[in-house]
GUFIMAR-995181 format. One line per 2 residues: number of its first residue (from 0); for each residue x, z, y of C-alpha. Coordinates in nm, 4 decimals. Example, Ala and Ser with C-alpha at 12.3 -4.5 7.8 and 13.67 -1.06 7.14 Angstrom:
0 = 1.2300:0.7800:-0.4500 | 1.3670:0.7140:-0.1060
***
This chain:
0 = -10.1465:-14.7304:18.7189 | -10.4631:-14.8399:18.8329
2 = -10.6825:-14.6189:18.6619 | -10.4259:-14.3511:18.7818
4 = -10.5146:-14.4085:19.1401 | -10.9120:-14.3847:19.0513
6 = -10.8231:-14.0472:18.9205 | -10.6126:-13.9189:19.2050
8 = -10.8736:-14.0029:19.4404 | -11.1565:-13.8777:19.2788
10 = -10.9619:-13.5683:19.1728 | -10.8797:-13.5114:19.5636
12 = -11.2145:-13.5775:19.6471 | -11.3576:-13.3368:19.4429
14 = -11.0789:-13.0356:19.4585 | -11.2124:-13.1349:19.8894
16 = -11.5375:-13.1014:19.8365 | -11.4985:-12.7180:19.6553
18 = -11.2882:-12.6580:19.9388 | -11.5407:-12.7378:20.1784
20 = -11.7946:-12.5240:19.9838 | -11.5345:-12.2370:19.9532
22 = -11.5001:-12.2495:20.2933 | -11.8247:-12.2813:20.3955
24 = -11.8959:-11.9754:20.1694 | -11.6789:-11.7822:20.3100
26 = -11.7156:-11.7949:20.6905 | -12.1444:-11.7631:20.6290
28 = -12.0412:-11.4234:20.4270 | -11.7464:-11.3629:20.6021
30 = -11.9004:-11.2877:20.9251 | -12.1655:-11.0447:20.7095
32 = -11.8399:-10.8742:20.5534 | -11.6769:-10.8313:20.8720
34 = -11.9576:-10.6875:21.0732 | -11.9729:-10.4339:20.7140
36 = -11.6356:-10.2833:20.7650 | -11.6479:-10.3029:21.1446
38 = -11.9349:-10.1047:21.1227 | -11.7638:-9.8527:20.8224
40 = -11.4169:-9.8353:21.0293 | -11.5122:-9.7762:21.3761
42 = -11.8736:-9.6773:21.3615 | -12.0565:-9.8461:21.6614
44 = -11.6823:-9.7807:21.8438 | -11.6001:-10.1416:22.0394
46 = -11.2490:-10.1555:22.0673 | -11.0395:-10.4915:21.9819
***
């Protein structure tokens, strides 16, 4: 039970932690991506 616990919390801990880095990942090249296919799909057009 005990040693059950340790690894539920460590095991949440860690699966956090690559979410964190997923995330962080993601929204540094997300905005790179983005600005890619805004610039492929409306070529320098400024509509939202």
């Amino acid at each position: 039970m005990y040693r059950l616990a340790i690894c539920k919390t460590y095991g949440y801990s860690i699966v956090r932690r690559l979410i964190l880095a997923i995330k962080r990942w993601f929204s540094t090249n997300y905005v790179m991506i983005h600005k890619q296919i805004d610039l492929r799909l409306y070529d320098g057009d400024d509509e939202e």
